[in-house]
C-alpha positions as CSV (number, residue, x, y, z in Angstrom):
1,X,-14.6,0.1,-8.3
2,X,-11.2,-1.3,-8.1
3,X,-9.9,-3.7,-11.2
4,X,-10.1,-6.9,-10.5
5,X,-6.8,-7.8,-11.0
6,X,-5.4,-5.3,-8.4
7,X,-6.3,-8.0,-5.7
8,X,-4.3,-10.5,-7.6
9,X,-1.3,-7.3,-8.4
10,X,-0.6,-7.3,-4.7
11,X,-1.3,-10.5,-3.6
12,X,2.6,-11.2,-4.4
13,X,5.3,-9.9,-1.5
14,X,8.0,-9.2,-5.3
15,X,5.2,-7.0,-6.8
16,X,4.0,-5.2,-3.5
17,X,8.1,-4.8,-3.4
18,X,8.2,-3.3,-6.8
19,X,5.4,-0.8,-6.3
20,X,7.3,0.5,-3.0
21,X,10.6,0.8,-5.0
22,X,8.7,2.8,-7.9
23,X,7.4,5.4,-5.4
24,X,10.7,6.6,-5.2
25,X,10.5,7.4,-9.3
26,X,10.9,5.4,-12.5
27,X,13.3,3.0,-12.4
28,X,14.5,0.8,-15.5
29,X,13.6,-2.7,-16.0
30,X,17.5,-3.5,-15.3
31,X,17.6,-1.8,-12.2
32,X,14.7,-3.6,-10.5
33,X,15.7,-6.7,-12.2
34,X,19.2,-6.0,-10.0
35,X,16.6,-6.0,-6.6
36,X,15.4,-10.2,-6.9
37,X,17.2,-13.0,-7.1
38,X,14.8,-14.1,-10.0
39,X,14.8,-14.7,-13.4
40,X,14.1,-11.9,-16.4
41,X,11.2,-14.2,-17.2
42,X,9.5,-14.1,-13.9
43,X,10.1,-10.6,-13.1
44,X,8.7,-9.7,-16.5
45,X,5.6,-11.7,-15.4
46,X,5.5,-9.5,-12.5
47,X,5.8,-6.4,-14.9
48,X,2.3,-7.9,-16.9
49,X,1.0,-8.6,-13.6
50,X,0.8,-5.0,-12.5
51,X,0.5,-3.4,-16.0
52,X,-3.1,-5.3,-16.4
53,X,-3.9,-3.8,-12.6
54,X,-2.7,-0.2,-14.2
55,X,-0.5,0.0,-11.3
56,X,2.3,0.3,-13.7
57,X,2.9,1.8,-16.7
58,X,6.0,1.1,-18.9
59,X,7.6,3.7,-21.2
60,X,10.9,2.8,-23.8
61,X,13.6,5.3,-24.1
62,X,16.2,3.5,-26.5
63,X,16.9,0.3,-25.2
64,X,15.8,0.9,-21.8
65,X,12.0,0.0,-20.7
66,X,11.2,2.5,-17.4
67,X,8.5,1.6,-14.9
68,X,6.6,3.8,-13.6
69,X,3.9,3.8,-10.5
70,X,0.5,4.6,-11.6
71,X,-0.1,7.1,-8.6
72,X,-3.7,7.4,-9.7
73,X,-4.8,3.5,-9.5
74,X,-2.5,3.1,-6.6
75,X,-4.2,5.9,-4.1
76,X,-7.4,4.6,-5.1
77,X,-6.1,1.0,-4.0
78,X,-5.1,2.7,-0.6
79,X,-8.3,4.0,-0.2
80,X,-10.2,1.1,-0.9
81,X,-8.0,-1.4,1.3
82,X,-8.2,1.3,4.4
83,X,-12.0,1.4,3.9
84,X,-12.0,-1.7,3.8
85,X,-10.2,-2.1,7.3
86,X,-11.4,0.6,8.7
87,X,-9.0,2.7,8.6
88,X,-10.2,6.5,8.7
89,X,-7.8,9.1,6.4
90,X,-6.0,11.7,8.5
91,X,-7.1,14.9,7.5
């Protein structure tokens, strides 16, 4: 069973955005913050957002907070969404 705040995590087009960009690896808090026209204080809403969906997990290094995607939570998010379309896995 999916949390229930996932639905809520991906709901938003800046955090879907976010997850894509940390399938790539961890990126810093400065570097995504370079990606949206936003403010620090909204995208470090987004940041809560998806760390209470464990979507996201932060670690510090110095003064610099990485992100990193939760691959765990996020494949079983795939899996739920494409069962819940339908969609059959490729195997």
């Amino acid at each position: 069973m999916l949390n229930r705040n996932v639905y809520k995590a991906i709901a938003h087009p800046i955090r879907r955005d976010i997850l894509k960009r940390l399938r790539a690896g961890p990126k810093t808090a400065g570097e995504l913050a370079g990606e949206y026209d936003i403010s620090k204080p909204s995208l470090s809403s987004h940041f809560s957002i998806l760390k209470e969906a464990d979507l996201i997990f932060a670690r510090r290094e110095g003064n610099h907070i990485y992100y990193n995607l939760n691959l765990t939570v996020a494949n079983e998010v795939l899996a739920a969404l494409m069962d819940m379309f339908g969609i059959e896995k490729e195997t």
